[in-house]
DONUMI-986665 format. One record per residue (C-alpha): x, z, y. Coordinates in steps of 0.001 Angstrom, whole numbers, padded with zeros to 6 digits, always signed. Each point is the difference from the previous one (the first is absolute). Layout:
BEGIN
XZY/...
REM end
This chain:
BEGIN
-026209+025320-000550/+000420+002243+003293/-001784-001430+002613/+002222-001100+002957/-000777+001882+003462/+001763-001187+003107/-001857+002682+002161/-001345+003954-001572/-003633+000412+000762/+000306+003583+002420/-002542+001951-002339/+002655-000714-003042/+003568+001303+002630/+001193+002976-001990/-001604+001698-002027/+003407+000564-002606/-000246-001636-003829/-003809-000542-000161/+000375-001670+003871/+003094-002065-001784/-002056-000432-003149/-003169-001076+001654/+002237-002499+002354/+001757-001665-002906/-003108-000020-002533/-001828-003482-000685/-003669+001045+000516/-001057-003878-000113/-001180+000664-003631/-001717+003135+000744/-003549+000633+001438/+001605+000788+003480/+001974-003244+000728/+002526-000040+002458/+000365+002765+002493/-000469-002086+002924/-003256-000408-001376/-001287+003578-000516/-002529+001419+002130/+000833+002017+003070/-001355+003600-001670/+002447-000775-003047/+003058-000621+002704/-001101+003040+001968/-000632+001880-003345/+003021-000631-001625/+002505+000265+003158/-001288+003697+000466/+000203+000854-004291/+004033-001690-000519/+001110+002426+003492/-001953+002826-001754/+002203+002872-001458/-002907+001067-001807/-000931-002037-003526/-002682-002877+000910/-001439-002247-002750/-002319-002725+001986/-002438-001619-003049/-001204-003394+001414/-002480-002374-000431/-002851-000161-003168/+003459+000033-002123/+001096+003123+001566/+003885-001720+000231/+002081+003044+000912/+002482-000229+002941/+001821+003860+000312/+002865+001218+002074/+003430+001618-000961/-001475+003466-000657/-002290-001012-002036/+002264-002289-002205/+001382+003617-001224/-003938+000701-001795/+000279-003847-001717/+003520+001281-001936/+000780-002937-001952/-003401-001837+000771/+001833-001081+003035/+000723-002598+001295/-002169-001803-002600/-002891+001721+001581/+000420-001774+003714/-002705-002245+000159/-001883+000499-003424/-003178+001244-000313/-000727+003225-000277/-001704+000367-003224/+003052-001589-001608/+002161+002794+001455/-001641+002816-000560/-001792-000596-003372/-000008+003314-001391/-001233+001426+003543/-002720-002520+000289/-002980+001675-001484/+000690+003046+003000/+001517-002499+002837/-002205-003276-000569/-003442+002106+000945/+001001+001757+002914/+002252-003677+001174/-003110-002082-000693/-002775+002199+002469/+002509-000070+002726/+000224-003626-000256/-003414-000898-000991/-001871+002855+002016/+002051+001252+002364/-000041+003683-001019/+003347+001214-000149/+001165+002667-002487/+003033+002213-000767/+000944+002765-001980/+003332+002686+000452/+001992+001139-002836/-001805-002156-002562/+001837+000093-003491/-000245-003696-001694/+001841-001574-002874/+002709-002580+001023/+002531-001915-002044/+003354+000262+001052/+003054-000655-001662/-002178-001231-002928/-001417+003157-000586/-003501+001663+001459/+000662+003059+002163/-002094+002433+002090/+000396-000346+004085/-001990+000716+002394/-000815-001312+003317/-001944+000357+003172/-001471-003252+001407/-002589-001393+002510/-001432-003584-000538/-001119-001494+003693/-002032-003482+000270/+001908-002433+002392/-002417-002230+001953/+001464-003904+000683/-000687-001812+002883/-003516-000966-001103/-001165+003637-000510/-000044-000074-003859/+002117+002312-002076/+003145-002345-000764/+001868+002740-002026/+000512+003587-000621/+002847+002627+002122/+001223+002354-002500/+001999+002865+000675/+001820+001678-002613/+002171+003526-000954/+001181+000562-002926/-000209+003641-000141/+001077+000427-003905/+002881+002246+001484/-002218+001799+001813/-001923+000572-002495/+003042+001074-002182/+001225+001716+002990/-003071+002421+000179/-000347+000741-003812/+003620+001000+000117/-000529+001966+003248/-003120+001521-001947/+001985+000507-002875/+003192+001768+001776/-002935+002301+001977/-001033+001235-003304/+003150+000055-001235/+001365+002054+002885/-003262+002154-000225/+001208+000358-003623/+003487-000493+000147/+001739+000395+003371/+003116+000186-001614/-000211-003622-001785/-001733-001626+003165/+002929+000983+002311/+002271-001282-002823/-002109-003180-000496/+000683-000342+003837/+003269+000052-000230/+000450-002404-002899/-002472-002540+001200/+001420-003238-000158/-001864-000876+003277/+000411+001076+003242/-002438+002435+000714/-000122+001959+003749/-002777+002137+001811/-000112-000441+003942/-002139+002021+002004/-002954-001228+002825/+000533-001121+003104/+001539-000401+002691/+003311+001552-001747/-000335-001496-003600/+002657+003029-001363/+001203-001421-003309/-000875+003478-002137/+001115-001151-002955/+002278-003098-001372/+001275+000539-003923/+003884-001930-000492/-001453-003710-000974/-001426-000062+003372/+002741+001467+001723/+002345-002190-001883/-002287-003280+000462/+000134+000352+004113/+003629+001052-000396/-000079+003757+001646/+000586+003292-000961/-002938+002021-000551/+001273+002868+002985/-000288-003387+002154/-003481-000403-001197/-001881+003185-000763/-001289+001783+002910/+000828-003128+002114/-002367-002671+001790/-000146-003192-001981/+000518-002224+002861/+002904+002657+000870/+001451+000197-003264/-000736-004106+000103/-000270-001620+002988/-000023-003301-001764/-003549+000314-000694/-000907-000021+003259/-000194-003735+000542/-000734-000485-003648/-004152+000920+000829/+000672+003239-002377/-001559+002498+002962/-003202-002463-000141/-000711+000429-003474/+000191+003575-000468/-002296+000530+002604/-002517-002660-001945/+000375+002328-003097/-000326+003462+001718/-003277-001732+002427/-001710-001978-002991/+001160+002183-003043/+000883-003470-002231/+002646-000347-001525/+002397-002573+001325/+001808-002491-002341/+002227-002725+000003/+001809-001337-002456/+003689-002098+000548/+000305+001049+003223/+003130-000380+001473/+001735+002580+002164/+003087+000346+002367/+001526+003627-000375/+003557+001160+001342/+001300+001144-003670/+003130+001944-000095/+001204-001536+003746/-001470-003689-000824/-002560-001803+000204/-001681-001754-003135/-003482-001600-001038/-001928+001589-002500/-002841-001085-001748/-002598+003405-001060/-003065+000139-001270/-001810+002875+002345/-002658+001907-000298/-001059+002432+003137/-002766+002518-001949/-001651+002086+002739/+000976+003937-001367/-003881+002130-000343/+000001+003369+000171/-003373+002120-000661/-000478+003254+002265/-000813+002501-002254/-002318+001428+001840/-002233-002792+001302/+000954-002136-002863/+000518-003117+002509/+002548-002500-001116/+001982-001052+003351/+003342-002493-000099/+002954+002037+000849/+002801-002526-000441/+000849-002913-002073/+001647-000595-003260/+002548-002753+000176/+000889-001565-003670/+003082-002389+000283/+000962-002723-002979/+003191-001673+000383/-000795-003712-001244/+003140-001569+001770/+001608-001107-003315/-003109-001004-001229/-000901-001934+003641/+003304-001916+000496/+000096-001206-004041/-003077-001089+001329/+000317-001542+002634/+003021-001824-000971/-002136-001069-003962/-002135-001732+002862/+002860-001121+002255/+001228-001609-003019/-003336-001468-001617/-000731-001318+003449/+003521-001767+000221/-000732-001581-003448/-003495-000700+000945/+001166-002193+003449/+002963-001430-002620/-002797-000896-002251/-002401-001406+002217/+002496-001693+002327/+002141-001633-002452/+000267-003472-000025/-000077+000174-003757/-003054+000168-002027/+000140+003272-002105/-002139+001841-002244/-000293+002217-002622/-001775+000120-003383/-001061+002882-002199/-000548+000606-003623/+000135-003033-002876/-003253-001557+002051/+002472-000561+003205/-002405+001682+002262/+000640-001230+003605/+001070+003927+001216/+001312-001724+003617/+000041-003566+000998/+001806-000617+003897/-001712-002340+001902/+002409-002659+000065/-000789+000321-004130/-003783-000539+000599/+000769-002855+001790/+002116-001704-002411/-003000+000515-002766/-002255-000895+002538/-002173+002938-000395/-000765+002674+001970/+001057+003837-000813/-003842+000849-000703/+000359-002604-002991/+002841+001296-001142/+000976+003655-000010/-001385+002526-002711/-000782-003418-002095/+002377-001237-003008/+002285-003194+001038/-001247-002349-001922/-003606+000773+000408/+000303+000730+004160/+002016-003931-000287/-000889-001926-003562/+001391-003146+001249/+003691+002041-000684/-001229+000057-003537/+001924-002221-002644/+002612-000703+002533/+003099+002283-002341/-000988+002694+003066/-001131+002738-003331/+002557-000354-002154/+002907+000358+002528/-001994+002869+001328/-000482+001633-003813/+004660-000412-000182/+000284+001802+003110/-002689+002712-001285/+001641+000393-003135/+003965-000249+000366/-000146+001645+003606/+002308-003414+000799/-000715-001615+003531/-000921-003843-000346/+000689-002712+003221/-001489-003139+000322/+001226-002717+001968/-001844-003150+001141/-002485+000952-002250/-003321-001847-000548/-003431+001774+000740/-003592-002019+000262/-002157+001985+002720/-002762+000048+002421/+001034-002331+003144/-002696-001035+002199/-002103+000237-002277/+001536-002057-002998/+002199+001056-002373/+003621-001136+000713/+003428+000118-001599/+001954+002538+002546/+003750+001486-000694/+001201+003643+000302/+003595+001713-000318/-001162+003401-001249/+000808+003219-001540/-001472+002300-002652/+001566+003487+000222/-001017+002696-002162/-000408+003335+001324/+000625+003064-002265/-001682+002958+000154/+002161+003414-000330/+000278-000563-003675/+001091-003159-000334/-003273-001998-000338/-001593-002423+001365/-003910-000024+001735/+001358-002384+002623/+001290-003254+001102/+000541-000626+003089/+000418-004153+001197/+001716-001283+003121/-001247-003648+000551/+000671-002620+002634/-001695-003527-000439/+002783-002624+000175/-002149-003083+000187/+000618-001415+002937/+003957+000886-000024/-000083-001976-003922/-001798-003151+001775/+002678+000495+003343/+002931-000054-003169/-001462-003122-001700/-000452-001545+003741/+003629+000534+000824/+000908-001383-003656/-002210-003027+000490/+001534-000396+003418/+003471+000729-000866/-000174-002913-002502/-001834-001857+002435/+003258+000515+002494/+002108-000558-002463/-001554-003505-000878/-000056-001021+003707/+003756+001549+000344/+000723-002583-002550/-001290-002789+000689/+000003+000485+003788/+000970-003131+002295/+002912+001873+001373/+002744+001097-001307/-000446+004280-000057/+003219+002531-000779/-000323+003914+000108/+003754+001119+000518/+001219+003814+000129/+001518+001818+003135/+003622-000397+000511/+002982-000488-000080/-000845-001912-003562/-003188-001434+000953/-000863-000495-003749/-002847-002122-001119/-003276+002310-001085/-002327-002831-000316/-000249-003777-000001/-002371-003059-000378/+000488-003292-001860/+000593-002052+003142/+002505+002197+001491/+001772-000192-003492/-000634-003643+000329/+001366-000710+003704/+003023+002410-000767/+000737-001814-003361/-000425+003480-001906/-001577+001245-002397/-001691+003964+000295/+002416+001147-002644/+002852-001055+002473/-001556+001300+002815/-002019+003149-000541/+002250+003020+000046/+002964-001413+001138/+001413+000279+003725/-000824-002427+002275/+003713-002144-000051/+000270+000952-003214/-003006-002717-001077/+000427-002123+002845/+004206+000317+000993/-000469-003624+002041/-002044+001963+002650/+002945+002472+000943/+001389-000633+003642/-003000-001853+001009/-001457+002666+001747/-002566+001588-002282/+001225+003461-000817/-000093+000443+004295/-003561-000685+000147/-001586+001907-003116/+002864+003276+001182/-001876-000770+003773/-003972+000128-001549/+001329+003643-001805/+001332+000974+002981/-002703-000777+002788/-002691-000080-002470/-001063-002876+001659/-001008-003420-001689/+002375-003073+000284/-001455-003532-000205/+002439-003128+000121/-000971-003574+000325/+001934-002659-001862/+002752+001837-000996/+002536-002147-001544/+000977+001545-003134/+003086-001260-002467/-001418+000032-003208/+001726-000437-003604/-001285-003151-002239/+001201-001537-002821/+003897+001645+000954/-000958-001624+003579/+000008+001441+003243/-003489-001048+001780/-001512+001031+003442/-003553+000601+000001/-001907+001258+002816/-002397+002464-000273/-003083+001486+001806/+000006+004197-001142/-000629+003507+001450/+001937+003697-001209/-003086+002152+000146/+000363+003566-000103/-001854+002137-002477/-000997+003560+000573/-000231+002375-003329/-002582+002903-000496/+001591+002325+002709/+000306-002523+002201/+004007-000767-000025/+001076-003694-000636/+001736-000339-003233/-000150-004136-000762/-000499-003146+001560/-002681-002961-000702/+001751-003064+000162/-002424-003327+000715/+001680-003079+000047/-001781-004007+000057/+002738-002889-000967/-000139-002108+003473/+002884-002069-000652/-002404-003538-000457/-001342+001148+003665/+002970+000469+001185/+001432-003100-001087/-002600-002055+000462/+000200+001459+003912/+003891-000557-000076/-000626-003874-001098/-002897-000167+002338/+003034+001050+003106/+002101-002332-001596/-002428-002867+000262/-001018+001264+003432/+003829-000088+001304/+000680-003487-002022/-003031-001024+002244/+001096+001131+003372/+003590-001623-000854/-001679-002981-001059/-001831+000350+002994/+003232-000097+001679/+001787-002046-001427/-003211-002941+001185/+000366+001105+003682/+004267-000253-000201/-000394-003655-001804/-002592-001012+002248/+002102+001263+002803/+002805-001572-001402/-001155-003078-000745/-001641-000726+002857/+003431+001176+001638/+001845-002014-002298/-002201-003237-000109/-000302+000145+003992/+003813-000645+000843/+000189-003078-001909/-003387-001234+000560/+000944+000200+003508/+003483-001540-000392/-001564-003351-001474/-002386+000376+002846/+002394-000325+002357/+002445-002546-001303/-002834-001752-000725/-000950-000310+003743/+003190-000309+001117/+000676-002999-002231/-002840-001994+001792/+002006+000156+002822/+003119-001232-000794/-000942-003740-000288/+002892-001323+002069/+002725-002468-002005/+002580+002999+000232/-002345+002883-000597/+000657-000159-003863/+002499+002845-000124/-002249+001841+001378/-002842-001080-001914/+001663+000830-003090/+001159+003199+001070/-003751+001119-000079/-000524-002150-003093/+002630+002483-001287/-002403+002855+001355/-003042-000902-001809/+002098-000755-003538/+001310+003635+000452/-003547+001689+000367/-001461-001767-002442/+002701+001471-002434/-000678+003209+001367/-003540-000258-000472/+000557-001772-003637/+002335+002803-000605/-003048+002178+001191/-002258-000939-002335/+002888-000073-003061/+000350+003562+000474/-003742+000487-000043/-000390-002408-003439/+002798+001501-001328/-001630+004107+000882/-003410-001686-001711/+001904-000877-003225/+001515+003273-000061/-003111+001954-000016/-001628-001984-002719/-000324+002003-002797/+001165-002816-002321/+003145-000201+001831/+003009+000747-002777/+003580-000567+000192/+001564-003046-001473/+003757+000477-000961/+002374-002672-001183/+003869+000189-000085/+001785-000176+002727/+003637+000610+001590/-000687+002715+002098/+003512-000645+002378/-000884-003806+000213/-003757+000648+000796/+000764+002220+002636/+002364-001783+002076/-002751-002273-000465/-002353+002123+001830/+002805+000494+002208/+000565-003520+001226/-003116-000487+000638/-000603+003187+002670/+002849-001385+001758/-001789-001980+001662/-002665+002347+000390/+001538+002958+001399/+001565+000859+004331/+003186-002069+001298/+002953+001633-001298/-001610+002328-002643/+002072-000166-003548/-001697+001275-003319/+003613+001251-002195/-000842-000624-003510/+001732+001672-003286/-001000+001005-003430/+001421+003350-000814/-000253-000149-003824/-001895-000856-003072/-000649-003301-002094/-001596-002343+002947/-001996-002284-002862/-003300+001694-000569/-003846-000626+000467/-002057+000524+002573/-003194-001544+001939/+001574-002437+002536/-002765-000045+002550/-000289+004113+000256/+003134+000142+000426/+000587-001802+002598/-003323+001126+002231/+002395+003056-000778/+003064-001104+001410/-001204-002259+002830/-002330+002602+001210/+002762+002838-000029/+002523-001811+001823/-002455-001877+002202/-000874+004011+001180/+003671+000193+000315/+000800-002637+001749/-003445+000462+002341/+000478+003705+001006/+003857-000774+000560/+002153-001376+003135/+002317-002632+000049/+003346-000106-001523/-001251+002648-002138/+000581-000317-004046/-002129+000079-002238/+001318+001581-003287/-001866-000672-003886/+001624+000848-003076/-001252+000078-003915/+001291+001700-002892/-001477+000740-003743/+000122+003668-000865/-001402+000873-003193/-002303-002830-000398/-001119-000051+003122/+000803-002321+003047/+000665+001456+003311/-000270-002040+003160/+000694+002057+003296/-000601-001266+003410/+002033+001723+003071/-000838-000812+003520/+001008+001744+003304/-002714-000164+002068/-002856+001340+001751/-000696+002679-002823/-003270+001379-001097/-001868+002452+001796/-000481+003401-002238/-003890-000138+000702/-000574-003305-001639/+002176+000535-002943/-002370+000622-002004/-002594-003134+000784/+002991-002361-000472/-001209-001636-002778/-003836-000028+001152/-001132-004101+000649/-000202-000676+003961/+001465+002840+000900/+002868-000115+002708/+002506+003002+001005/-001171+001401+003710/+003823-001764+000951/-000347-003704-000769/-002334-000642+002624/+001738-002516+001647/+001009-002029-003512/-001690-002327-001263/-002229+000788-003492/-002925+000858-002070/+000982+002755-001910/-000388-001727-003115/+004002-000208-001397/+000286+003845-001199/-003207-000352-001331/+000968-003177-001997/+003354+001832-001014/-002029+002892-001567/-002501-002541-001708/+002639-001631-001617/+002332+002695-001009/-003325+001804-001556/-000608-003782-001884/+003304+000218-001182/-000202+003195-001400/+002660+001757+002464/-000005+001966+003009/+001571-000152+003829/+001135+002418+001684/+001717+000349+003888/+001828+002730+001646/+000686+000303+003880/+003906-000533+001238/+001249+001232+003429/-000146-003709+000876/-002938-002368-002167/-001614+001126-003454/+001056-001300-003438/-002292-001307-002361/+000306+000671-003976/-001903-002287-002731/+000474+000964-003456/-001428-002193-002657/+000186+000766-003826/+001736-002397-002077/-000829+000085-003513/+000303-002091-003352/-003427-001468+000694/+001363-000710+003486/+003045-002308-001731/-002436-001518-002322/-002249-000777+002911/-003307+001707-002146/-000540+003126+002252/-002806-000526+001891/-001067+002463+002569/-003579+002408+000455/-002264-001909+003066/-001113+003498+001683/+003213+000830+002322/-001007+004093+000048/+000547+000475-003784/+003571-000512+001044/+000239+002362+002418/
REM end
């Protein structure tokens, strides 16, 4: 794997491919280690050889590891870029019994060596050929003095060489056959031109390749100054070079070199291979050979150069692909599966490194892939050319140190060759280990939510967006609390399952969570509820959370509901009890109040007679005497009639207490009750008596009824002035007996109304009348005793009282007997 820079060491800034190369290379496994490490006369070295136009091959170290600029990758051919940090001997083995002497005593002596035009044996393209080359090996001395490695700089000069046979060749040839060397000039399929010396450079001679290569007619040419005829050249170091040729007398070559001309009115980049030969010419009379021009030899290799350049382009794009891809990929040669290429990310997955793998067989470079079904899906891929996947598919390798069952998604793709077979297989691997456990771990979890979905303490509903709202998901105790099974709710709108919750408000608050997207959490909601064909109100505890789906829009609702109804009954009782209290409370203050009141007036009647009595002692005092004898009699009735009403309340509210009916004549028992109020009710007062209707003989409890009747038209009679009447009728409407009482006075109050019927309690106008507020009360007790119900309505002047009482066939055979707990009638 590339090691990762965050900052470029300054000797390594430019320096084209090999800079690139050298930048990207891991040179952790390699004698050198990391560049940061290298010592200052490598950096300084190496900086000046990748800016170098000219080919440099540095050699260092005892392994001689080569490190080489641009130029120089043209020499290596296809050697490159294998060659970048190998040692030399393993380059350059057919060159090694000429290059390994000479390499050796510059870095083991010092002496440096070189040699021009020297014709060796090298292998390109597979196949040994003859080149030749001018080099100079040059010790270079590390920071402690000591030779750390060896400067070479190298020429090919092979077309040099090539150059000056042919040039020797067309010389005898023109000596022999001027006609054939000026037509070999023409028809060479190089450029070939003659320029003059300095300081003019006259191009004298320029055959139609050249003139057609630099894109100008030879008349523009011939005769002309080169940096006339191209003025292009000028800043392209041409003028430089020619002068090093005609001064020095070497030739001057290089090879790929790219050049900017103005070609038929534009400008393009070509790439030439040039060679500058200096032009000798012998005076034939001193026999001196003196440089008289130069010989300019012109390849186009711009075709040749861009295929190039984009072959590498490409490999180097399928190299970073290769390398960089999050995928482990490889490919395997022959019927052995030699490991051709393994990616890093590949060599991880094995757990080896590339140095244990490449160049070795599979299943010798990794034998713990052995016996795993690895060979024989390989062998079906070899032999029917047909790609094979894999998918969660079980491997035991290298973790850690132990070998461990691992999972892989992968690919074997065969790779045919032009005619149709198959040398390769190329396989695309990603471990899937972790995302296998991740699945099972969602699995285990999903059942895991599912269980506690289920069996949850609340009930838990999943319902759709709107307008249906339809059930997605239950659990059992929302089932249970609804009365529902999942079948009847799951998939069906939301009023559809449950059509008892329409109009109670629901649809308003789940269409308010979709619209606001905000949650909505109610506290004991009372809900009507369906139950065996019954309509029951429940009260609930729930929220309407919103839920959010993968791009983040809400599309259903979480419903969480508890059942609070025992809470909230339990609380309502509680009140209940708590108000029954305070009017109990109440009621003790008004009877103490009242009694005291009550109890006081007589009390203090008696009192007084009493004194008064023990005064009158004379013989004719005894009217008077007896007038306060009177006195006393009359408070102690009051007081006895007091303590009756107090008894008889006591009896009442004994839960044994139960009505005792026996026949009667309902006509003759009330003008019973009637005769004796007379003498009970104001001066001048008259109680009209009539029975509307009905068969008067019935049955009835005596004593209820008349605490009935004497304390309704005592009221009467109380809370009315003189020479008012007092009007009570009965009648017997489908069995049941009717007794209305009709007075016209004071009236009651609208407040008190309702707290009529409560014991001590007195209307906020009867102040100034006597009382306990104990006959309503008494009424109620007995009606409920009885079975019936009383009822009173407000005139424009007094009230009117209704009793009904049920009269039944029990009631005529006197064997109805009536519940002891007054509220179950009510």
């Amino acid at each position: 794997m590339a090691a990762k820079k965050t900052t470029t060491p300054a000797f390594l800034v430019g320096g084209g491919e090999m800079g690139e190369r050298i930048r990207t290379q891991d040179w952790s496994t390699t004698s050198l280690g990391l560049p940061e490490q290298w010592p200052q006369s490598l950096r300084s070295t190496l900086a000046i050889c990748l800016n170098a136009p000219s080919p440099i091959l540095i050699c260092w170290g005892a392994d001689l590891v080569m490190l080489y600029n641009d130029a120089y990758r043209l020499i290596l051919g296809e050697k490159h870029p294998q060659a970048l940090g190998s040692k030399a001997q393993a380059v350059w083995p057919e060159l090694w019994a000429t290059l390994g002497p000479r390499l050796n005593a510059v870095r083991t002596e010092g002496l440096a060596n070189g040699s021009d035009n020297q014709r060796l044996m090298i292998n390109r393209d597979g196949v040994p050929q003859a080149a030749y080359f001018s080099f100079s090996h040059s010790p270079i001395y590390n920071e402690l003095g000591d030779i750390g490695g060896v400067f070479c700089l190298v020429t090919e000069t092979t077309d040099t060489q090539l150059t000056e046979q042919q040039k020797g060749e067309l010389i005898w040839a023109g000596r022999e056959h001027e006609r054939n060397l000026a037509t070999l000039f023409e028809q060479a399929s190089v450029g070939v031109a003659i320029m003059g010396p300095a300081p003019d450079f006259i191009l004298e001679m320029a055959n139609p390749f050249y003139c057609d290569l630099v894109g100008r007619l030879p008349n523009c040419l011939i005769g002309q100054p080169l940096l006339e005829a191209m003025p292009e050249l000028g800043e392209q170091g041409i003028q430089e070079v020619v002068m090093q040729v005609l001064k020095t007398g070497v030739p001057w070559v290089n090879r790929e070199l790219p050049e900017v001309l103005l070609r038929n009115g534009q400008w393009e980049t070509i790439y030439l291979d040039k060679v500058y030969q200096p032009r000798r010419t012998i005076d034939q009379v001193t026999g001196e050979e003196t440089i008289t021009g130069v010989v300019i030899i012109l390849t186009d290799i711009t075709t040749a150069v861009r295929a190039r350049q984009q072959a590498e382009t490409n490999e180097r794009v399928l190299d970073a692909m290769f390398r960089q891809t999050p995928l482990g990929v490889g490919i395997w040669y022959g019927p052995d599966y030699i490991i051709e290429r393994a990616n890093p990310v590949l060599c991880q997955l094995w757990n080896h490194t590339p140095d244990e793998l490449l160049g070795k067989p599979l299943f010798v470079a990794s034998p713990e892939s052995k016996e795993q079904g690895f060979e024989a899906m390989l062998d079906t891929v070899r032999q029917t050319g047909v790609a094979v996947t894999g998918s969660d598919q079980p491997a035991r390798l290298y973790r850690n140190g132990q070998l461990k069952t691992v999972y892989f998604d992968f690919v074997y793709e065969p790779l045919q060759n032009s005619d149709g077979t198959i040398d390769r297989i190329m396989v695309v691997a990603t471990e899937v280990t972790k995302a296998r456990e991740e699945r099972q771990l969602m699995a285990e979890n999903t059942t895991r939510l599912q269980t506690l979905f289920e069996q949850a303490p609340v009930a838990i509903a999943i319902i759709g967006e709107g307008p249906a709202f339809r059930f997605e998901l239950t659990n059992l105790l929302f089932c249970a609390i609804t009365r529902r099974t999942v079948d009847q709710l799951v998939g069906n709108p939301l009023l559809d399952a449950i059509p008892e919750l329409a109009g109670q408000g629901f649809e308003t608050l789940l269409e308010g969570v979709l619209r606001t997207g905000q949650a909505y959490e109610g506290r004991e909601m009372p809900t009507q509820l369906l139950s065996n064909s019954q309509q029951n109100i429940l009260y609930f505890d729930f929220v309407f959370e919103p839920l959010l789906n993968t791009k983040g829009l809400l599309d259903r609702i979480l419903v969480v509901c508890t059942d609070v109804t025992e809470r909230v009954r339990a609380r309502q009782q509680t009140e209940q009890l708590l108000i029954r209290e305070r009017q109990l409370n109440e009621l003790k203050s008004n009877f103490v109040t009242l009694a005291s009141h009550e109890f006081r007036t007589p009390m203090g009647l008696i009192l007084s007679s009493a004194s008064l009595i023990g005064r009158y002692n004379g013989p004719n005092d005894g009217e008077k005497r007896e007038r306060h004898v009177q006195h006393i009699k009359l408070a102690v009735n009051t007081l006895t009639r007091l303590l009756t009403d107090f008894l008889s309340l006591s009896q009442m509210e004994q839960a044994s207490q139960r009505a005792h009916p026996h026949p009667m004549n309902i006509v003759t028992f009330c003008q019973e009750v009637i005769n004796h109020m007379q003498a009970l009710i104001k001066p001048n007062q008259r109680i009209i008596y009539s029975h509307l209707s009905g068969e008067p003989a019935m049955s009835l409890d005596g004593q209820l009824l008349k605490h009935i009747l004497i304390n309704l038209l005592s009221n009467a009679s109380k809370y009315s002035s003189d020479y008012q009447q007092i009007e009570f009728t009965t009648n017997v409407i489908d069995d049941q007996l009717q007794l209305v009482v009709k007075d016209e006075g004071i009236g009651i109050p609208d407040a008190d109304k309702d707290k009529l019927f409560i014991n001590f309690f007195r209307a906020h106008n009867v102040n100034h009348v006597d009382g306990i507020g104990l006959g309503l009360y008494a009424v109620k007790r007995c009606v409920d005793l009885l079975g019936g119900q009383v009822t009173f309505s407000q005139l424009d002047a007094g009230t009117v009282f209704t009793v009904q009482l049920p009269l039944s066939h029990e009631n005529h055979s006197g064997h109805r007997r009536y519940a002891d707990d007054a509220g179950q009638h009510r």
